[in-house]
C-alpha positions in Angstrom: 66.7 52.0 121.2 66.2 48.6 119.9 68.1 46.0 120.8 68.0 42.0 121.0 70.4 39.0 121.2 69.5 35.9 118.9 71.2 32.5 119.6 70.4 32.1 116.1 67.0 32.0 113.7 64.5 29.7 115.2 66.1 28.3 118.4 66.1 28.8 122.2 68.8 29.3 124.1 70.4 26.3 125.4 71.4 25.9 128.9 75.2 26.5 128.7 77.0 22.8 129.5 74.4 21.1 127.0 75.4 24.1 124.4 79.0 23.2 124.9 78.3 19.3 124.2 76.5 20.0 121.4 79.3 22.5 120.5 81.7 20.1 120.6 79.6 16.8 118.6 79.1 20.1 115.6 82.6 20.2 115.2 83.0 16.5 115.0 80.7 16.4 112.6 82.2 19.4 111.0 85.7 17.9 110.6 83.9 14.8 109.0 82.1 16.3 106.5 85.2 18.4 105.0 87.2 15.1 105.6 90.5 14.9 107.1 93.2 18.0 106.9 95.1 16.9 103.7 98.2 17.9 105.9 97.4 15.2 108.2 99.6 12.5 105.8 102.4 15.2 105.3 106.1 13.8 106.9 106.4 15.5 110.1 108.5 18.7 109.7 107.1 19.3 106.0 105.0 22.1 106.1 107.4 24.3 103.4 105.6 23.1 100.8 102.2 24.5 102.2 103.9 27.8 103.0 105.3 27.8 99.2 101.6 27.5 98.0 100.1 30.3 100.2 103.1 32.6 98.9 102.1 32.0 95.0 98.1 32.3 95.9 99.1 35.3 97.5 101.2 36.8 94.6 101.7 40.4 94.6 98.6 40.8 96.7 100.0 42.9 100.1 97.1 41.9 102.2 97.5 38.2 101.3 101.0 38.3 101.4 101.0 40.5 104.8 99.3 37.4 106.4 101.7 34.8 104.7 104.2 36.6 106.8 102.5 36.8 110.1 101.2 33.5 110.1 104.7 32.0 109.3 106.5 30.0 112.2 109.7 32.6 112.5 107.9 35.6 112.3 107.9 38.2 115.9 105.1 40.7 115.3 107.0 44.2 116.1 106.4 46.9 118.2 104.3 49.6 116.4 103.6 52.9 116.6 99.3 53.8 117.1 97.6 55.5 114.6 95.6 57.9 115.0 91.5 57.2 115.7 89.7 56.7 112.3 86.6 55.8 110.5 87.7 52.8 108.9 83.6 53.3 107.5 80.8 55.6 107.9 79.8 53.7 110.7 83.0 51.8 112.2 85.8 53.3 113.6 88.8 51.9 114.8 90.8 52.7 117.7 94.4 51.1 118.2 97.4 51.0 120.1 99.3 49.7 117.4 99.6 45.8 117.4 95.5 45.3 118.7 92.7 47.2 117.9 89.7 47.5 118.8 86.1 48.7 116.2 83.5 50.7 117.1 80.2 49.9 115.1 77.6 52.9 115.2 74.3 52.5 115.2 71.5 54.0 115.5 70.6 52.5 118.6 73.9 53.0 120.7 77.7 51.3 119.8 78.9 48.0 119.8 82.8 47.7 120.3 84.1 44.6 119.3 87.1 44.2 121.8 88.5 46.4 124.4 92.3 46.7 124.5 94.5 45.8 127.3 93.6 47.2 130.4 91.3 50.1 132.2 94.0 52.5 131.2 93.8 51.8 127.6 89.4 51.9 127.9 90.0 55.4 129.9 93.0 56.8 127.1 92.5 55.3 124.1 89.0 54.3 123.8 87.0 57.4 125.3 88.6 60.2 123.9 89.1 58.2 120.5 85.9 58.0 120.2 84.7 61.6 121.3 87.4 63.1 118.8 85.5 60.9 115.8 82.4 63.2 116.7 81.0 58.9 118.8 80.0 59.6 122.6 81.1 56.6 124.8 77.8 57.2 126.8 76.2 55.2 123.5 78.3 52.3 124.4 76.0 49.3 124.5 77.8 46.5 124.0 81.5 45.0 124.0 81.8 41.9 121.8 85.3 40.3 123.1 86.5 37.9 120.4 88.1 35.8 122.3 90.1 35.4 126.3 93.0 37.1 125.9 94.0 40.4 128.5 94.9 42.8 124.8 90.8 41.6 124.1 89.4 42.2 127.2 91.6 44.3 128.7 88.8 47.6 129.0 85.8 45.8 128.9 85.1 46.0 132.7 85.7 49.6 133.1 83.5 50.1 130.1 80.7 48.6 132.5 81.3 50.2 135.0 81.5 53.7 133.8 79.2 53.4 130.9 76.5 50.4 131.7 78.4 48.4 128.8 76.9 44.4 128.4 80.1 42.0 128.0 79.6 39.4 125.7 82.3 36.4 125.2 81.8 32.4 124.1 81.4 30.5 127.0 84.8 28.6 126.5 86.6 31.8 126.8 84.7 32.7 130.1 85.8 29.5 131.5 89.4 30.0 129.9 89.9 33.5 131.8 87.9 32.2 135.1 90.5 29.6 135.3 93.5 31.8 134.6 92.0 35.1 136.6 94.1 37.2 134.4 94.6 41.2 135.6 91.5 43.1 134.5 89.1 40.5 133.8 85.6 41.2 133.1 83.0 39.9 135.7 81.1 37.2 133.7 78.3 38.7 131.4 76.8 37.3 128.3 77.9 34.4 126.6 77.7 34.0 122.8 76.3 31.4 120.7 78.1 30.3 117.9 75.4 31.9 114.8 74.1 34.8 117.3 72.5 37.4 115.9 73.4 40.7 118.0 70.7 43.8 116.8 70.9 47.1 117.7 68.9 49.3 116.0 68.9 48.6 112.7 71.9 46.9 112.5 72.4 42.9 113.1 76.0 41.6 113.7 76.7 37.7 113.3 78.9 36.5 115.6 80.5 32.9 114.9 82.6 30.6 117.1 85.7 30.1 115.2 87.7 28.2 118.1 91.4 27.7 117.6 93.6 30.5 118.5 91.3 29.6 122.2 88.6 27.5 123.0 86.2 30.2 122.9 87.3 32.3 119.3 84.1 34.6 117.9 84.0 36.1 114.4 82.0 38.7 113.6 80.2 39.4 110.0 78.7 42.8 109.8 77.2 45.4 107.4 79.3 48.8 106.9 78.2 51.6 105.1 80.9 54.0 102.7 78.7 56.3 101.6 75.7 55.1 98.9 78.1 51.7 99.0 76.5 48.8 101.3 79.0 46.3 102.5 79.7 43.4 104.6 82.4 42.8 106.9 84.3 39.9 108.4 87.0 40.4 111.5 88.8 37.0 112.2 88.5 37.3 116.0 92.0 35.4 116.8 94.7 34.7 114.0 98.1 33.3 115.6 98.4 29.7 115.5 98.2 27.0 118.6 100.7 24.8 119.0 99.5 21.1 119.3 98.2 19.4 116.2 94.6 18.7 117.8 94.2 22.6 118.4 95.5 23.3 114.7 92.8 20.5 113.5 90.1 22.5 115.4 91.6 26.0 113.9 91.4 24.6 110.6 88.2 23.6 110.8 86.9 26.9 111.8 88.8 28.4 109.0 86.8 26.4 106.7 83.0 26.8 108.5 83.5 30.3 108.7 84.6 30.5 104.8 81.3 28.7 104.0 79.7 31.5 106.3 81.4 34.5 104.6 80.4 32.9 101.3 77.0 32.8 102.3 77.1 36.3 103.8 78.4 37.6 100.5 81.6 39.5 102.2 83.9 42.0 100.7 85.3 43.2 103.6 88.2 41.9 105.7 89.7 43.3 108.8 91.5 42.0 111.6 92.4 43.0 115.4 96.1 42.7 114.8 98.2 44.5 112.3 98.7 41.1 109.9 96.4 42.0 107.0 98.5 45.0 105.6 95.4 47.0 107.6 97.7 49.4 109.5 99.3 50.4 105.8 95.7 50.9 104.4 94.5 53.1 107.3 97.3 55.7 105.9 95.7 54.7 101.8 92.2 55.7 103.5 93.6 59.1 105.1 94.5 60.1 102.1 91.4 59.3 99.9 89.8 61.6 97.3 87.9 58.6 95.9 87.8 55.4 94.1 88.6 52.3 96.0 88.1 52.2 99.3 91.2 50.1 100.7 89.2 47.7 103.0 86.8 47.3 100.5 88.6 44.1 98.8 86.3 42.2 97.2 84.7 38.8 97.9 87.2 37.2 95.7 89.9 38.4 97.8 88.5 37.7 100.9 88.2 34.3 99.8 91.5 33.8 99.2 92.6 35.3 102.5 90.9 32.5 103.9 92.5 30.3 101.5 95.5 31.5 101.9 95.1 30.7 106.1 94.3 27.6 105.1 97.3 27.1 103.9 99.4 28.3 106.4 97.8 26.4 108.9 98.2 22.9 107.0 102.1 23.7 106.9 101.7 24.6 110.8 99.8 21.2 111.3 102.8 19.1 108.5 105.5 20.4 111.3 103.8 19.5 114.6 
């Protein structure tokens, strides 16, 4: 098995308080470069308009306009019922209990999960014998990439250590954010991620990106999935509801935007998400059913551009109420 954690290409890693100052001066910097938030001059209370425009660049698209609907201020995500395990991908499954999910990436040198659910119950029932019934043995379990603090993230992580030798990785903000709040269940502190860090195993590289907002300490991964001869990259937005204050909707927005650059650069045509607001739970049923042609997650860089876009925009009409 080969595996290796990269802060990113040509740099050591940083002692973890100096990371977090330089951290913070990037996303100053950041924010100045793309210039201020064009919401930021909009009446308070004014945010319609924004919500008008994400509607129209949505159109009839159901994944854009799934997300139009979950990111809007009034919407309450529902209850929903858990599909069954599935290979989303040759070599990613997902395994759900309805309104969080969490993706297993196979490789050939083990599996890295990328979030764990809710609790040890949910590791022991859902992930486990989710995984063995996709033909995966949770022995392989390597990793578990938490995207960001929160108890439906975390939730199995520990009991994935402690059964199967799992590594926990999370940003160091969201360490510090479940330390402080000593949630039920929380992992004993692991590995911290590096905004950039490259995560091998195997053959396979993961990217994992801070995109802070939703918490301190939001990761995004960007990953290559395989549908049979088709080679593809992947994004999953690691925390999608909207804070509350205007300076944490500032931050949000600009990690919408870095990590657009980044999924430009990464050439993705792949979106998925942890939560049910991408029209994903709908397209699970499309992929049980496929004979051929399009795979449903498969949506095109294009589109996955304008998902971003289309978040964007959402969040400026977030940021014209505050």
């Amino acid at each position: 098995m080969t595996s290796s954690l990269h802060p990113d290409d040509t740099a050591r890693p940083l002692p973890r308080r100096r990371f977090a100052q330089l951290a913070a001066l990037g996303l100053a910097a950041g924010t100045g470069l793309l210039g201020p938030a064009p919401a930021a001059a909009a009446a308070p209370g004014d945010g319609q308009p924004y919500y008008d425009r994400a509607r129209t660049l949505a159109g009839d698209d159901p994944v854009l306009l799934a997300l139009v609907r979950a990111m809007d201020p009034a919407t309450v995500i529902p209850d929903l019922t858990a599909p069954e395990p599935i290979m989303l991908f040759d070599d990613l499954a997902m395994l759900s209990v309805g309104f969080v999910h969490a993706m297993a990436l196979l490789t050939d040198g083990g599996i890295v999960l990328i979030d764990a659910l809710r609790s040890p119950e949910d590791a022991r029932d859902v992930l486990v014998p989710g995984l063995v019934s996709l033909g995966a043995d949770p022995e392989e379990i390597r990793y578990v990439v938490v995207t960001h603090g929160h108890v439906d993230h975390f939730g199995g992580a520990q009991y994935l250590a402690d059964h199967y030798g799992a590594r926990v990785l999370m940003a160091p903000q969201d360490w510090d954010l479940v330390a402080e709040a000593r949630p039920e269940h929380a992992p004993a502190q692991d590995l911290e991620i590096a905004d950039g860090q490259r995560l091998t195993l195997g053959g396979t590289t993961l990217r994992l990106y801070h995109t802070p907002g939703h918490t301190p300490g939001t990761v995004s991964p960007v990953f290559p999935v395989r549908d049979g001869a088709g080679r593809h990259t992947a994004m999953l937005w690691g925390g999608t509801q909207p804070p509350g204050t205007a300076s944490e909707l500032r931050t949000y927005l600009a990690s919408v935007r870095s990590f657009r650059r980044r999924m430009h650069e990464a050439r993705v045509d792949v979106e998925l998400s942890n939560h049910p607001v991408d029209h994903g739970l709908q397209r699970v049923e499309e992929l049980r059913g496929r004979t051929g042609g399009e795979h449903p997650f498969v949506i095109g860089r294009r589109r996955t551009d304008r998902f971003m876009a289309v978040m964007d925009l959402m969040l400026r009409g977030r940021l014209a109420d505050v």
